[in-house]
N, C-alpha and C positions, 0 to 999 in steps of 0.2 A: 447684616442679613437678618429678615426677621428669624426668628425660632420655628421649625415648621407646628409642633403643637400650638402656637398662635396662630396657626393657618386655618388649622382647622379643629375646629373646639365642638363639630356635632359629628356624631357616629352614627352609622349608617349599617341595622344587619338586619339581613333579610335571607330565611331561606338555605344556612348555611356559608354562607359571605357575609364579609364584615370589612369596613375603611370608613375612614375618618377624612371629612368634609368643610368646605368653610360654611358659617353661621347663615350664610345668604343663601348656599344651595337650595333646591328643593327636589322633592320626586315630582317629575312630571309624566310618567309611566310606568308600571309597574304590572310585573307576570312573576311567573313560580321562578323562572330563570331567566328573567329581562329586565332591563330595570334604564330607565331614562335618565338623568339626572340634570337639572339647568337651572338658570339666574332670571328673571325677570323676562321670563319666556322664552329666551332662548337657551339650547340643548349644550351643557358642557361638557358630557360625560355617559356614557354610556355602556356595561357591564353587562355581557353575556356568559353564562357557564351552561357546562354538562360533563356528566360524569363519563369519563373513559370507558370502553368494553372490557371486560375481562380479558383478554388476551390481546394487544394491540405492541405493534411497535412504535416508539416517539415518533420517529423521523415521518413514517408513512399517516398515523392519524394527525401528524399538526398539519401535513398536505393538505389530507382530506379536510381538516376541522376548518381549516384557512379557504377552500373553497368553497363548502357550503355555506362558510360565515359570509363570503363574497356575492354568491349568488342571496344570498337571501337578506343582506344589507345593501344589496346593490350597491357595491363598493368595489373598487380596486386596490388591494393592499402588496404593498414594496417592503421589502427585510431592510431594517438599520439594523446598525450597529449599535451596539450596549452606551450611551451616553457616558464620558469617562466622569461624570459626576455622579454616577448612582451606584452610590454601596450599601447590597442591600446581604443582610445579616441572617436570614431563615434559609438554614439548609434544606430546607423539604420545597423552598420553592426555584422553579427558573423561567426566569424571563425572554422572553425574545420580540425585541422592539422591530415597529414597522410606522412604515406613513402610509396613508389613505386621501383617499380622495374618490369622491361623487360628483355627479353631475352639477352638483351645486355645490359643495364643501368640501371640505379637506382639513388636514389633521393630523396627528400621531397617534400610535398607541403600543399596548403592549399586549402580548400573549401571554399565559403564565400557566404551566403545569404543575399540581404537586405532587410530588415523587411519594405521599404518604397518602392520601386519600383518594388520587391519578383525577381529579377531577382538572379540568382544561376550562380558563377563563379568559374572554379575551374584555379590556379595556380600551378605549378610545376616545381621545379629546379634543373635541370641535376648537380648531383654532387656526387664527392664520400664523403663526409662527411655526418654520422648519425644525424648531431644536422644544426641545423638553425644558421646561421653566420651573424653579424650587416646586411651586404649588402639584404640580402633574409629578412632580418624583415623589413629594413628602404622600401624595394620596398612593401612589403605588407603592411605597411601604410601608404603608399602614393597612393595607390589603393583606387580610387572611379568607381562608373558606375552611376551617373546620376549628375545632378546640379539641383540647387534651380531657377533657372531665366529663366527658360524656353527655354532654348537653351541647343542645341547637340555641345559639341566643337570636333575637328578635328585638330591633330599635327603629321603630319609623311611626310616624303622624304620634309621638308623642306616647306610643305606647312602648315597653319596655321589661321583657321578662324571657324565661327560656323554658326549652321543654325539654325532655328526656331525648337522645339522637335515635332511640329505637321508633318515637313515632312522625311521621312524615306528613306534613300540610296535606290535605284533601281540598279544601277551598277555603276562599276566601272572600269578603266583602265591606268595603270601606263606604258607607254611605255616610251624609252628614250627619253628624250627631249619633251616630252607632255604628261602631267597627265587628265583626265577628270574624275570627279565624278556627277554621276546625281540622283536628289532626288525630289520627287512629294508627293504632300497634295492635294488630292483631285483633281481637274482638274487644279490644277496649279505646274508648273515643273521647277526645278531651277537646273543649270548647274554652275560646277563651273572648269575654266580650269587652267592650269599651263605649260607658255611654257620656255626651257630654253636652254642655257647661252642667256641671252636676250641682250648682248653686240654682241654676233654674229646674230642672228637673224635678229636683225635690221640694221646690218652695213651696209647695201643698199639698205635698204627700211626704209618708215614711217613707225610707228607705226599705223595708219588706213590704209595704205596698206596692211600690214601685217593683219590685222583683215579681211579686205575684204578676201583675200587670205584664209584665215583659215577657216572663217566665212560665206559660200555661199551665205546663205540664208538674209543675213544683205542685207538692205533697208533704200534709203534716204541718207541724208546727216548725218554727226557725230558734236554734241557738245562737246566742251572743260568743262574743271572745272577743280577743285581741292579739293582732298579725302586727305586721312592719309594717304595713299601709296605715294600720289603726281600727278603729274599732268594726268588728267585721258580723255577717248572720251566716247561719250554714244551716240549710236542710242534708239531711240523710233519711233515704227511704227506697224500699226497694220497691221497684215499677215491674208488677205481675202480667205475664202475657194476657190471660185473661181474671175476670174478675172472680176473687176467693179462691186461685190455684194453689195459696198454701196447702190448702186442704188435702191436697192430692201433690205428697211427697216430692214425684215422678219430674213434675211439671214446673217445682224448685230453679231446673237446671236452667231454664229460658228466661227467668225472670233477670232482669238488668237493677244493680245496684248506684244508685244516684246519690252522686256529691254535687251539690252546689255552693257557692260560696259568691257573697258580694261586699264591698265596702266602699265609701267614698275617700278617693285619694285627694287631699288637701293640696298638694304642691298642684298638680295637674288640671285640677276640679274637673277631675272625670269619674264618674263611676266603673268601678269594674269589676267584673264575674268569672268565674270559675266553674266549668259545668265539668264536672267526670260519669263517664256511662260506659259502666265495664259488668261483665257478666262473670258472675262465682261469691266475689266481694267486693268491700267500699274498695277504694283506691287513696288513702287519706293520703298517704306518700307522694302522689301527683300533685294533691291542694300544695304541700308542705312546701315541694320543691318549684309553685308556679308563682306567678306576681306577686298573689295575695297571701303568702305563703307565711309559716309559724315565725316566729319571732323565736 
């Protein structure tokens, strides 16, 4: 029997969720709580989550959750029984398997509640087989949706970093050759970019040209250093509501404090940036603890 970590050797986190996938999967879909997944265009796998209400009973929201998942995947889903080959080891979560079937396919999957963060996940995989097969159980135990240390991590189209759990995705936008995701805690707002082949990008420019360029709004001059990515430029500078309001103490309190940070990642040959926009002070703690972060 193969090893299930030979199964699957790419991870997958988006959003709070996180499993482990074979090398061939891909996303073919993707929302704040949706996500597609499949092989050479066709769909293998599919992962819907949301967070419980504050006051719910189990028994009555997996009703409810099971039939709005039904009406709104126009699907019909059957309760199975627990697979007597899945021991699965994480007391915070529980499982409860089912088969499905559409108008055109059908499948298995699982439902999964965790008893620590109450969020309700449902999984499902396109397949003509009745029974669950190593590869469908090893990804359902490699299935988490939160971590212990206080951070959201983030692994898809090759980007790969975490952000603090207090702030929450806003949007997002994956076009070719430039990913942006943006995410706000309060009145402070953290950007985080990805530009690429960064061997063509840069073939005729610096790399602070290139940020200028990218980056309108950047101010001042950039320092050097050195992160875990490698050698990196950082502007700091505070962006005034209006122009010379230092001058006028009062109007201090409006101005927005900017960190940005870029460097070219060698492994990836992608560029990637670091925007912090918080009001009071810099936020260097955010750079430290994101991609491009202290060494």
């Amino acid at each position: 029997m193969p090893n299930p970590k030979e199964l699957l050797q790419k991870k997958f986190a988006w959003n709070g969720v996180s499993l482990r996938l074979p090398m061939t999967w891909e996303i073919d879909s993707l929302d704040k709580d949706h996500v597609i997944i499949g092989e050479d265009t066709q769909p293998r796998m599919e992962i819907k989550w949301t967070d419980s209400p504050e006051k719910f009973t189990l028994e009555r929201y997996l009703k409810n959750f099971i039939a709005q998942t039904q009406k709104k995947l126009k699907i019909k889903i059957y309760e199975r029984s627990t697979p007597d080959s899945f021991k699965q080891t994480n007391p915070d979560l529980e499982f409860f398997f089912f088969s499905w079937e559409s108008a055109s396919s059908f499948g298995r999957g699982s439902l999964i509640f965790c008893s620590h963060c109450k969020k309700f996940s449902l999984i499902r995989f396109f397949s003509k087989s009745k029974t669950f097969d190593l590869l469908q159980e090893s990804i359902l135990l490699s299935y988490k949706d939160h971590s212990n240390d206080g951070h959201n991590y983030w692994q898809v189209f090759g980007l790969h970093f975490s952000t603090p759990h207090k702030f929450s995705m806003t949007d997002y936008n994956f076009k070719p050759g430039c990913y942006i995701l943006n995410f706000e805690s309060k009145k402070t707002k953290l950007t985080v970019y990805s530009w690429g082949p960064a061997s063509f990008l840069l073939s005729k420019i610096s790399i602070t040209e290139f940020a200028t360029q990218r980056i309108r709004r950047l101010q001042g001059f950039a320092k050097s250093g050195v992160c875990k990515c490698g050698n990196f430029f950082q502007w700091n500078y505070q962006q005034e509501i209006i122009k010379n309001s230092h001058i006028l103490p009062f109007l201090n309190h409006y101005s927005r404090y900017m960190i940005f940070r870029i460097c070219k990642e060698k492994q990836s040959n992608r560029i990637i940036g670091v925007m912090v926009d918080s009001r009071g002070k810099f936020e260097h703690d955010l750079i430290k603890e994101s991609v491009i972060g202290d060494i």
